[in-house]
N, C-alpha and C positions, 0 to 999 in steps of 0.2 A: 504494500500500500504506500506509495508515494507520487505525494500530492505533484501537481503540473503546471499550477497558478497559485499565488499565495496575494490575496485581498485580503490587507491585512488594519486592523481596529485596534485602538489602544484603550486599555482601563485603567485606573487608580490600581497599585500595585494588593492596597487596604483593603480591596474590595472581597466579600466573606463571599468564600465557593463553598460552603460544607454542607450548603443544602442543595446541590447544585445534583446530585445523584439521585437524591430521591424526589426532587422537580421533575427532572427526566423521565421516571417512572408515570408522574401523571399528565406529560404531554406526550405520550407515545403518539408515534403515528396511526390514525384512524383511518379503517377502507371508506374511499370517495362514497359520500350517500348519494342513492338515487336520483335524486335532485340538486346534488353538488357539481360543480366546476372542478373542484379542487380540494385537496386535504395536505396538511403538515403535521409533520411530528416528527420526534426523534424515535431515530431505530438502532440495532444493536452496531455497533460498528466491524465486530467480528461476523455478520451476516443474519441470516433470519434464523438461522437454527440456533441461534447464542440468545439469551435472557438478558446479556451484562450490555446496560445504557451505555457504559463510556468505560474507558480502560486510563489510568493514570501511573505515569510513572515518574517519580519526583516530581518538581513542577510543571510536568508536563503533561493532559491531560487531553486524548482522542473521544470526540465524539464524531455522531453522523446523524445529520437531518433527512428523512424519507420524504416525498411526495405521490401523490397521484393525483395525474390531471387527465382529464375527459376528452377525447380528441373529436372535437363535433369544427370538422373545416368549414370556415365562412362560406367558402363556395355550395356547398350543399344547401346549407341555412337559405342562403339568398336564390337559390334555384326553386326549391318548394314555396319560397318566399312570393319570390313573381308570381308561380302557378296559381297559387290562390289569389292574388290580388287580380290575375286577369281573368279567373273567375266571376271576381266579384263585379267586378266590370262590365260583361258580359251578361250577367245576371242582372243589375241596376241599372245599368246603361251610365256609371261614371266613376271616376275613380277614385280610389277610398282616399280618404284622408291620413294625412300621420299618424293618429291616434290610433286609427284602425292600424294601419301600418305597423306599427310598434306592438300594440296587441296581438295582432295577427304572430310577429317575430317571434314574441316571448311567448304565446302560445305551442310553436315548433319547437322552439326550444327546451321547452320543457316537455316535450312529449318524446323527444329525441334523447336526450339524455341518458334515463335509463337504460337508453342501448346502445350507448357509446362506447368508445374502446377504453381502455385505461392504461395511459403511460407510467411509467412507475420512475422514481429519478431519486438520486440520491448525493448530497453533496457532504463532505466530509471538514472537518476542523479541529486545530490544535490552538486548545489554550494553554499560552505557559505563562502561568501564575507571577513568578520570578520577576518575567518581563512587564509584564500586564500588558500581554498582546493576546489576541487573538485572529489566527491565521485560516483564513475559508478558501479550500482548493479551486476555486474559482477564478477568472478573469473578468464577471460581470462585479460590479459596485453592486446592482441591485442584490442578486440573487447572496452576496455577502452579506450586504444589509438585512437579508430576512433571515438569513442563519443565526447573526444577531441576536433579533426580532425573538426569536425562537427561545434562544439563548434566555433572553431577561423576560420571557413567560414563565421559565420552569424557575429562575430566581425570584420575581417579582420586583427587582429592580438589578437593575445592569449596564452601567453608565460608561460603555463603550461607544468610542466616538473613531470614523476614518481615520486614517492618519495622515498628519501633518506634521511637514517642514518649515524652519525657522528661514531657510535659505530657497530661491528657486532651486526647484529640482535639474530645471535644462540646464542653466547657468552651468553647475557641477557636473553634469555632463557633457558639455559642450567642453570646455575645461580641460576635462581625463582627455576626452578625444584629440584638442589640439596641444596634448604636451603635459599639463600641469601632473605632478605625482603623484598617483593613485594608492588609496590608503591602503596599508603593508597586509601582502596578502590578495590584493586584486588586482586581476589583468584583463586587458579589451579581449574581448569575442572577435568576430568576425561578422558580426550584424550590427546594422543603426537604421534611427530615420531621423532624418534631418528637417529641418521645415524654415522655411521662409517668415521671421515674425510678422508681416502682415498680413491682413485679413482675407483670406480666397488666394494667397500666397501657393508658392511653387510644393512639391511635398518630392525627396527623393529617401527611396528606401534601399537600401545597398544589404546583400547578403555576400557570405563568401566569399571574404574582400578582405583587404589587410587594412585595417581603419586609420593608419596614421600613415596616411600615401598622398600624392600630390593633388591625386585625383577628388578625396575629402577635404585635403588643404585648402582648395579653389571655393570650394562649398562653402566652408567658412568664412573664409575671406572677402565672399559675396554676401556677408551674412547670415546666411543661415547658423540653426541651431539645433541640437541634437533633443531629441524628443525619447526616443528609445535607443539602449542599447545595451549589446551582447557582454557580460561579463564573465569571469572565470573565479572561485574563489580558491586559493591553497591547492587547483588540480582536485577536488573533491566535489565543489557542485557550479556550475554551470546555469545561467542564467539570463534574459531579459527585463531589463527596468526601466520602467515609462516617469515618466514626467508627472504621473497620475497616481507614482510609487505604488504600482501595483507589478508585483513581480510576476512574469510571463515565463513558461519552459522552464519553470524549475524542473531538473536532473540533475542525479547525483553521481559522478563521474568516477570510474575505476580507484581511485585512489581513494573515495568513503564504501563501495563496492564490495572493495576486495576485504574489509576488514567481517563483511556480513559473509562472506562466502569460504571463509576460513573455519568458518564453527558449525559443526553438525547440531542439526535438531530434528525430534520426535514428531513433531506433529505440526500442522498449519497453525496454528493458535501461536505455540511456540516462535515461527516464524514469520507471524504479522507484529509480534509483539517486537523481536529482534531489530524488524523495518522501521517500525514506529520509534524504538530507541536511536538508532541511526537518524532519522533525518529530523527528529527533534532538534538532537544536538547539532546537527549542522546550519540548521535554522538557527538556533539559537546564537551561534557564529556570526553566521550571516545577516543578521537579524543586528549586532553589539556593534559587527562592521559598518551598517549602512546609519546607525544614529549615529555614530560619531562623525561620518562625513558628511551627512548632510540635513546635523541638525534637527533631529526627530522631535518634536516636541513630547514634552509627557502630558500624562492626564492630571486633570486635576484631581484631588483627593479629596 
């Protein structure tokens, strides 16, 4: 189990988790009802045949949010939508009104429901206490935000907020890229995207590429400014960071790899817990590295 996007929320370090296991318990994920869109809850994070809400090990603490959502495509909706409406038409000699209209819709749609399909989704996250972060394997803001969301229903209150820099984030990478020393410990990738600061401006995204070349030099010195890019941390994990500091393709590269693949174990459980200790701690690394260069603000307490 290792996460691919880290949407990451900061808490007060203060803040009491001790009832944070058996909150979980009473927001388990529920099956979508009949006449539901949608359901949330938290699920086992070792899988459906596990009872245990979250798995913690030191300050570092795995959960996983479940969903189900009803796959009813607008196209259908508005195809049976027209036929009754040109029904109606046809039948009165005019054409219904929005009222009718909206009536009509939410009539389908509730008669469709019930036998809709059921997507099942599941997004996973590491609180480490320690830090007072909380990390949603995700790339949406939203979809972290209702992990969240999730999160301070089973607590009843959870004052985790996005995270935020004291410093621009491009600035600092625009920075690394043209030259400045990159804090000890990280090296450029071989990806960026660069942007034009004005508005409907130019956008060039480079893969593949050796980023301190003459060819990026020009870039910059037409002003552009680096909005994402590829880093490397100790040879161990491997990463993309936006301007938006949400970290993209987190991987954990042979040299944290090789240390999980040296130890035998018994059973799968055994070996999601192994992963989970690995890329905790390398988060956590990773996580001590990027506040100090670029200014992470805390929470308030």
């Amino acid at each position: 189990m290792f996460f691919r996007n880290l949407t990451l929320f900061r808490f007060p370090t203060t803040t009491k988790l001790d009832e944070l296991e058996s909150g979980l318990g009473e927001c388990q994920l529920k099956p979508v009802g009949p006449l539901e869109l949608s359901s949330r809850g938290f699920i086992s994070p070792f899988g459906r045949d596990s009872e245990e809400m979250l798995h913690n090990r030191s300050d570092a603490t795995w959960l996983a949010v479940g969903g189900e959502d009803k796959i009813l495509p607008g196209s259908v909706v508005n195809d049976m939508l027209n036929k009754k409406l040109s029904e109606i038409e046809q039948k009165e000699g005019r054409k219904p009104g929005g009222k009718t209209r909206k009536r009509i819709k939410d009539e389908l749609i509730t008669d469709l429901l019930p036998r809709a399909f059921v997507k099942p989704s599941r997004t996973d996250a590491l609180i480490d206490a320690g830090l007072g972060v909380v990390a949603v394997d995700t790339s949406s803001r939203k979809s972290g935000e209702n992990v969240v969301s999730e999160i301070r229903r089973a607590l009843g209150s959870f004052p985790a907020l996005p995270l935020n820099a004291e410093v621009a984030p491009r600035s600092v990478l625009t920075g690394w890229v043209a030259g400045e020393p990159l804090p000890e410990g990280l090296s450029l990738g071989d990806e960026c995207e660069l942007r034009d600061p004005i508005e409907q401006g130019a956008v060039v995204k480079v893969q593949r590429m050796e980023l301190q070349s003459d060819e990026i030099t020009k870039h910059l010195e037409s002003g552009k400014q680096v909005t994402r890019l590829a880093l490397t941390l100790d040879d161990h994990v491997s990463f993309v960071l936006g301007e938006d500091l949400i970290v993209r393709k987190f991987k954990l590269l042979d040299g944290a790899v090789d240390e999980l693949e040296s130890t035998e174990r018994d059973d799968l459980r055994a070996e999601l817990d192994a992963r989970f200790v690995l890329m905790a701690g390398e988060f956590r690394r990773l996580f001590t590295v990027l506040e100090g260069a670029l200014k992470l603000s805390k929470a308030d307490a």
